[in-house]
ZAGUMI-259725 format. One record per residue: x, y negated, z of N, C-alpha, C in turn; residue in three letters. Coordinates in steps of 0.001 Angstrom, whole numbers, plus 500000, padded with zeros to 6 digits. Layout:
N
XYZXYZXYZAla ...
This chain:
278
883751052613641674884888053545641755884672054694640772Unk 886022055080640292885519056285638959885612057541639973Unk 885015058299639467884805059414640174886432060912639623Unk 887211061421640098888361061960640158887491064067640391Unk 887886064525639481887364066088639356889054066793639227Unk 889239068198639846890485068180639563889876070056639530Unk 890588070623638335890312072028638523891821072765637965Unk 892021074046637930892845074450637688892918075581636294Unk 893661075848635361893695077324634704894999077827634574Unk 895166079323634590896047079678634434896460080198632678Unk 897537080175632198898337079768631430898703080707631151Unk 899739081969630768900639082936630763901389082591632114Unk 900474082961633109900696082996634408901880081819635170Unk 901167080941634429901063079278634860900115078693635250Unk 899972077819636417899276077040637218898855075760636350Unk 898317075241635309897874073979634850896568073216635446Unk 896941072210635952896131071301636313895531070362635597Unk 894016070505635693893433069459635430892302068750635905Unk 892725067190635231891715066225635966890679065686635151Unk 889585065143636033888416064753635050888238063250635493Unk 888923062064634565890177060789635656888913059916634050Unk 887861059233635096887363058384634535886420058481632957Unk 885906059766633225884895060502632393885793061258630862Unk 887167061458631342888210061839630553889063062664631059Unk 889023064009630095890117065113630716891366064652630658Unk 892468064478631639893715064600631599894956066128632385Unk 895694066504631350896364067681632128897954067543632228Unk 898389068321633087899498068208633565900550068339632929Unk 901552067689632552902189067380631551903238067960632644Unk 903448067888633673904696068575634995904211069873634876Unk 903316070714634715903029072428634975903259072350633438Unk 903326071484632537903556072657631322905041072622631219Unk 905251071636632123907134071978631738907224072992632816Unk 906705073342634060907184074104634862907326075331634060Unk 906176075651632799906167076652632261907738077012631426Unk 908229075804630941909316076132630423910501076015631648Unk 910462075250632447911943075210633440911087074789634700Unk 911082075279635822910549074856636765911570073739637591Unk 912755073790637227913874073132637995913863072127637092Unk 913434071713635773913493070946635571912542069596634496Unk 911046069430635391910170069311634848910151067778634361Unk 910769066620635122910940065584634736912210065294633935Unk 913010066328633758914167065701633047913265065870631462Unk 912476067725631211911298068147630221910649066743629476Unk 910264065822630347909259064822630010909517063436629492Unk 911282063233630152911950061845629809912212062256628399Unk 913046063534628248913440064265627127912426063636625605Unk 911256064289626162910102064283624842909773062964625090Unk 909871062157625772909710061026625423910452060091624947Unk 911773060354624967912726059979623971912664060417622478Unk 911875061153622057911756060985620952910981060533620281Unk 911403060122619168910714058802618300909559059641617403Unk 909116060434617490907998061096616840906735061167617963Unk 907388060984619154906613061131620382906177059690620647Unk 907196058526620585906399057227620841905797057014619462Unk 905794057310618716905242056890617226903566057378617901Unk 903542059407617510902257059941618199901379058682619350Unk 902160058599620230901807057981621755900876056293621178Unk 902287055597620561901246054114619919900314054031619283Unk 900210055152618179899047055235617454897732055618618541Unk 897781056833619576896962057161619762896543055909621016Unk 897125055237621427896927053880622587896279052986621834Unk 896847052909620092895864051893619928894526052355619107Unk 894287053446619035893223053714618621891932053727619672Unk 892684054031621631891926054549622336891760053387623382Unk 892936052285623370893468051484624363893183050200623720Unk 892011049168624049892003047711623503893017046823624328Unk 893660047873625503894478046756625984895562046890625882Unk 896016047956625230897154048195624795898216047541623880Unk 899941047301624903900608045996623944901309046527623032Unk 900850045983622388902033046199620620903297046165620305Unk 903338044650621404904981043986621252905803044779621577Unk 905568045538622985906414046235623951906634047617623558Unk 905346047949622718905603049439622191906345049318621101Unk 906243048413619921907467048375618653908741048397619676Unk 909125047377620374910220047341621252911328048778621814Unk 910047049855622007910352051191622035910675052133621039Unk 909703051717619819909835052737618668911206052559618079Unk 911372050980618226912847050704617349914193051184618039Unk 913940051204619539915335051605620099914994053819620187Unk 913805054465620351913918055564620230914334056544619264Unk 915326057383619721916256058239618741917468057727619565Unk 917829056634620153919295056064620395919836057235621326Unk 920856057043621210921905058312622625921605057368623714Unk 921241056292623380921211055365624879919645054838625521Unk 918621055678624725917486055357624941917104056161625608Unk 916434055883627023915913056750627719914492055818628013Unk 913445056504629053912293056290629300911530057154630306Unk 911193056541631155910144057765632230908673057055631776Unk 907751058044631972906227057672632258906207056329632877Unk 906430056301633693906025054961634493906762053756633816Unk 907629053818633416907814052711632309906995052307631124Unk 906907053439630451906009053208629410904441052642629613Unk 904290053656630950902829052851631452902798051284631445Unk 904149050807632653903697049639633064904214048627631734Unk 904760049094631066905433048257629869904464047885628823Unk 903875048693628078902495048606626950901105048915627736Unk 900633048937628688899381049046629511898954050460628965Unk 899602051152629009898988052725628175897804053530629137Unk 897263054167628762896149055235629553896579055783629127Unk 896563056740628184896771057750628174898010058890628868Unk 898503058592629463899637059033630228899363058330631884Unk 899288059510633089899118058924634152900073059253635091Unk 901239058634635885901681058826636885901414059493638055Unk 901068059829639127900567060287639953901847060517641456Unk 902262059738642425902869060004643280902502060988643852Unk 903326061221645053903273062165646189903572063597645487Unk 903295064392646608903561065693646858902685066818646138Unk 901200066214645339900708066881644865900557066280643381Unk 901390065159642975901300064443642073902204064749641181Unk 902477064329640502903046064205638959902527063587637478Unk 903010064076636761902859063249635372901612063865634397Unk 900819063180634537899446063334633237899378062854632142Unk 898204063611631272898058063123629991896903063289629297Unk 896377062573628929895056062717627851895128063965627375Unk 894548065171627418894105066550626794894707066168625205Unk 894470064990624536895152065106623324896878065398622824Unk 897012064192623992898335063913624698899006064981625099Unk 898582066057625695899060066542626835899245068314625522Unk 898183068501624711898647069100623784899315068979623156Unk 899829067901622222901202067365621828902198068137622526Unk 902565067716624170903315067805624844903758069634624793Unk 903032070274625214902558071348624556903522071861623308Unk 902786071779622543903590072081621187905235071781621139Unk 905638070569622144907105070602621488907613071579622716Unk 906743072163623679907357073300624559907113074607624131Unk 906493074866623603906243076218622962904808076367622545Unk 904910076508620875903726076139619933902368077767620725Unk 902475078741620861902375079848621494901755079557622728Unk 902395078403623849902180077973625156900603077131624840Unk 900800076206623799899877075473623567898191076071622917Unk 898476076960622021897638077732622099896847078741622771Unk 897777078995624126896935079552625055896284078515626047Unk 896835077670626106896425076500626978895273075694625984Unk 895055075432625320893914075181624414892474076469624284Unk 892944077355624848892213078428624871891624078562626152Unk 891675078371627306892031078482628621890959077172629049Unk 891967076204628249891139074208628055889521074615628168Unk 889138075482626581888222075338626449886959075952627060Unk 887375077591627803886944078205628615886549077226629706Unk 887213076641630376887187075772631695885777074652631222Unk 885907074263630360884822073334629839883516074094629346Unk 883824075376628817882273076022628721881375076697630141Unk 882396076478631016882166077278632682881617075939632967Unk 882015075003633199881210073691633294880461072784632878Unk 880323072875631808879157072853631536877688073857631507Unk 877906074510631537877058075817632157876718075471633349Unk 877816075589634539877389075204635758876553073991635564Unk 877399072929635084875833071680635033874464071754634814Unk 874479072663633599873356072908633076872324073914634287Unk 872667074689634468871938075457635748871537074347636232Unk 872369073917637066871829072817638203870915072052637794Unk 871045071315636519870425070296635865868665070962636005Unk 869142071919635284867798073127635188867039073500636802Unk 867446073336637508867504073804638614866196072574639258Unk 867187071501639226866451069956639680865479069734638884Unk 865307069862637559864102069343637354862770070546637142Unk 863109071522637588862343072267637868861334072297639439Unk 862787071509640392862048071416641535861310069915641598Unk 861314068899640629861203068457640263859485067860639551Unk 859480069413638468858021069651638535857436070310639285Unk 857921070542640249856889071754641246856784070645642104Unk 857289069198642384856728068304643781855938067317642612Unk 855800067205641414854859066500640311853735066972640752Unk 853572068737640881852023069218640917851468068383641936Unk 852480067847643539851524068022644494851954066462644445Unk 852505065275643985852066064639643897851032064246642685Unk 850389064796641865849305064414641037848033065116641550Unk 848188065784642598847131066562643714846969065339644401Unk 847717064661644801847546063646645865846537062344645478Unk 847267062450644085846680061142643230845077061280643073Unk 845099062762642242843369063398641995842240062680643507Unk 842763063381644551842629063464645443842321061797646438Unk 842790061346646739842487059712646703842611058826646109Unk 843244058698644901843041057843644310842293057629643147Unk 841718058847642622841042058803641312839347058985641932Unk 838171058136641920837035058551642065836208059475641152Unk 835170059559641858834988061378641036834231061005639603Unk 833554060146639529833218059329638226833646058851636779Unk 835274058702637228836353058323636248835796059269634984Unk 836221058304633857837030059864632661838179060363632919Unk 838322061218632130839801061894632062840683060651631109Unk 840153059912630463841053058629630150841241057935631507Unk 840915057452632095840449056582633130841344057284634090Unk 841408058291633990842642059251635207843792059372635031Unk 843665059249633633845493059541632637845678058021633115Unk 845480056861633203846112055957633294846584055732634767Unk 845568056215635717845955056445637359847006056958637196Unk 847441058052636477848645059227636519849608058139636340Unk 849507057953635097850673057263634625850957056245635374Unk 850482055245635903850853054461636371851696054550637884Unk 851253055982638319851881056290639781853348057058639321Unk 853490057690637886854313058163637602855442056890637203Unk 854958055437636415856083054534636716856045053729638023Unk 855279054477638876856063053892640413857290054375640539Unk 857276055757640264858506056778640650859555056286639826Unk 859606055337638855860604055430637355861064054275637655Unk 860435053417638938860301052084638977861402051927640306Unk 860910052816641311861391053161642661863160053679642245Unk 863421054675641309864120055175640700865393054490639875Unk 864422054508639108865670053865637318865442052166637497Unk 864424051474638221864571050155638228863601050026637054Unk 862485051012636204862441050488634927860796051641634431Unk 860216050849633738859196051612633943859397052667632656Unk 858767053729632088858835054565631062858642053488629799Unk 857796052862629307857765052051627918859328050968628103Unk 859718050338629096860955049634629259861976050522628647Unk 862018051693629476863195052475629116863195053056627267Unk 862061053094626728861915053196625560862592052552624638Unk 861852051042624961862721049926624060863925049490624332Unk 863898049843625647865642049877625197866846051096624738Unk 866508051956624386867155053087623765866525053743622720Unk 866015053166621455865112053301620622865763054398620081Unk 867613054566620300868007056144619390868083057199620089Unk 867352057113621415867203058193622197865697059111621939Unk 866075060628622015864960061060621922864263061299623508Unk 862812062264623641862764062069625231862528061142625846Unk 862375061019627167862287060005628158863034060090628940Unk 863491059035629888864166058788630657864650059984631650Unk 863349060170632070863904061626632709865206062687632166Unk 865122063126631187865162063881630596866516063657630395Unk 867173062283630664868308061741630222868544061542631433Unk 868276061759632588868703061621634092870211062866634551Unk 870801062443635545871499062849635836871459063605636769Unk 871841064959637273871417066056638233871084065183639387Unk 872103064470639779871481063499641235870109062655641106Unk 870151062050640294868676061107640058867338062145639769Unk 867465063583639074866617064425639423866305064808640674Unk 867205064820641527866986065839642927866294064686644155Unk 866905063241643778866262062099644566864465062269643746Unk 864792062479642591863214061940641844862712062975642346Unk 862195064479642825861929065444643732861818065056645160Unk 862701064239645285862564064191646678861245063072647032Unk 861729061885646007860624060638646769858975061053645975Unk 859115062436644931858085062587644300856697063272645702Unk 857697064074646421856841064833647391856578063812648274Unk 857419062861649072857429061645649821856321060451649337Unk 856202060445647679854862059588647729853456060146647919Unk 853454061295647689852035062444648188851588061756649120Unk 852443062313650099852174061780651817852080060966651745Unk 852712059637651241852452058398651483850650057751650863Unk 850721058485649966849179058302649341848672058647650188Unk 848368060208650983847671060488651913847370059686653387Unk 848746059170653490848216058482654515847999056578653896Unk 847501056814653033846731055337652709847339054078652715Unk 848522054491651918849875053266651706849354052528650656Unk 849434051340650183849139050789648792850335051053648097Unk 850273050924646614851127051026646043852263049840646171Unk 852101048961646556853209048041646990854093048315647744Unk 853332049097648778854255049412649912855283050797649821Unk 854342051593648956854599052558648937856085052482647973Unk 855490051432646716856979051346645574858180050855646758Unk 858596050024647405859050049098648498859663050890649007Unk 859099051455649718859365052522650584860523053515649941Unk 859631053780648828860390054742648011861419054439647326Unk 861599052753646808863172052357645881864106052508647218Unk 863629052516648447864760051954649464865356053295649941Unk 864392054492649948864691056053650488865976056460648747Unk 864833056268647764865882056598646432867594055891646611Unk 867361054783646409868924054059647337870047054563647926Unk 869111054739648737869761055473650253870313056984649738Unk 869870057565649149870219059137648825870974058869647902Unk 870625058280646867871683058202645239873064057389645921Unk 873003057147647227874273056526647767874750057407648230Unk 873884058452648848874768059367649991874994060495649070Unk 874761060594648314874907061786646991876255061528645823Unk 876006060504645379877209059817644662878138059590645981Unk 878248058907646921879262058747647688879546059953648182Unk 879429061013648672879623062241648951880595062649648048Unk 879870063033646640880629063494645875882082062463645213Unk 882076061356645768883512060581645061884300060911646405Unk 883901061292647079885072061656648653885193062862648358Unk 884524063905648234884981064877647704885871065093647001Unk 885375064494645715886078065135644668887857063989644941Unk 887989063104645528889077062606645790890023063652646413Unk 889077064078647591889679064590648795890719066003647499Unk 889636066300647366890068067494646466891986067515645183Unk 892109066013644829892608065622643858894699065402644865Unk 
C-alpha cells in the first residue's frame, strides 16, 4: 500500500492542499480555483482543460512521466480541443489515457489534484502572481520537512549508537576471551554487527555493498528513520540476549522476528494515520 501524507499552506489567505500520493507531491487544483471563484471551482477546471495548450502541456508531461500512458485517446483529445463543443472533466481524462498526473478524489473532503508540476501550470492560467506565491509557500513546506526528517533521522541513529556501546559491552564481555587480539575481536564485532544487518535488512554489510556499488556509506546510513529506531531497539535486545547465553542462531531467529514485528507496527501505524488524516 502507498503511503498518503496530506499537509496544508496558506496562499494569499488561501487554504492549499497538499498530498504526498505515492512518493509524489500532488496539490489542489479545487483550492487554487477557490482562490479565484469559490462558487465556482469545477466549472475553473473543465474550463482549463478545454484548452488545447493545456492537453498539449498535460500529454507531453504523461508521456514523459507515464509508461502507461495512451496516446491514441490523448491525440483523440488534442484534435477535438479548442471546439465550442469540446468539453472534459478530470475523471475523463483520467479514465480515458490512464493519466497520473491529475487525481480525482471523491467525497466531502475530496476534489481534483495534480502533480506539483501540473498543478503550477494550473496556477499560472489563474493568476501568474497566485502561482508565485504558491511556489513560494510549496517550497517552504518542503524545507520544514525535510528538516523535521532530518532531526528525527538524527535523533535515531544517535540512539542508535548509544545501544551499539552496550551491545559491544556485551560482546567484550562474553563473547570475546581475554587472550584474543584486537584483530581477533574486530572480527567478533563485526560479525555480531551483521547479525543485526541480517535480523534487519535481510543482508549482511559486504552483500549490501555489492549490490549498490554507486552508493557511498553503508547500509545504515541509507536506512530509513523506522529501520533506525527498530535497529536501536533489537541492538539493546541482543545485549541481553548475549547475557543470558543465547547462541547466535537463536538469537539471529529472535531478533529478525521482534525487527518484523515493529517495522510492521511502525509502517502500519503510520499508513493508518496518515490515511486517516487524508
Amino acid at each position: 500500500m502507498s503511503t498518503t501524507r496530506k499537509a496544508t499552506v496558506s496562499v494569499k489567505g488561501t487554504d492549499i492542499t497538499v498530498l504526498v500520493y505515492r512518493e509524489q507531491d500532488y496539490i489542489s487544483l479545487t483550492d487554487i480555483a477557490r482562490h479565484k471563484n469559490a462558487g465556482l471551482t469545477d466549472d475553473l477546471i473543465r474550463n482549463w482543460l478545454r484548452n488545447r495548450n493545456t492537453i498539449e502541456f498535460l500529454g507531453i508531461w504523461e508521456s514523459l512521466n507515464n509508461p502507461g500512458f495512451k496516446p491514441v485517446e490523448f491525440d483523440g483529445f488534442r484534435k477535438s480541443a479548442g471546439l465550442n463543443s469540446f468539453a472534459l472533466t478530470p475523471r475523463q481524462w483520467i479514465e480515458k489515457t490512464g493519466a497520473v498526473g491529475i487525481l480525482s478524489k471523491p467525497g466531502r473532503y475530496g476534489g481534483t489534484f495534480a502533480h506539483k508540476d501540473i498543478a503550477f501550470e494550473f496556477a499560472t492560467w489563474i493568476s501568474v502572481e497566485f502561482k508565485l506565491f504558491l511556489i513560494k509557500e510549496f517550497q517552504r513546506l518542503k524545507e520544514d520537512e525535510n528538516s523535521r526528517l532530518s532531526l528525527a533521522w538524527n535523533l535515531n541513529r544517535t540512539l542508535s549508537k548509544l545501544n551499539y556501546r552496550i551491545h559491544t559491552d556485551a560482546i567484550r564481555t562474553h563473547l570475546i576471551p581475554a587472550v584474543v587480539t584486537p584483530a581477533q575481536a574486530a572480527i567478533t564485532y563485526a560479525t555480531e554487527a551483521d547479525l543485526l544487518n541480517v535480523a534487519l535488512f535481510g543482508q549482511t554489510a559486504k552483500q549490501w555493498r555489492d549490490s549498490n556499488p554507486g552508493l557511498d556509506g553503508n547500509m545504515r546510513e541509507h536506512a530509513t528513520v523506522e529501520q533506525l529506531l527498530v535497529l536501536a531497539n533489537i541492538e539493546g535486545m541482543n545485549a541481553e540476549l548475549i547475557h543470558m547465553g543465547l547462541s547466535q542462531g537463536e538469537r539471529l531467529n529472535r531478533l529478525n522476528q521482534i525487527a518484523i514485528r515493529q517495522m510492521q507496527v511502525l509502517t502500519g501505524a503510520q499508513v493508518i494515520r496518515q490515511l486517516k488524516e487524508c
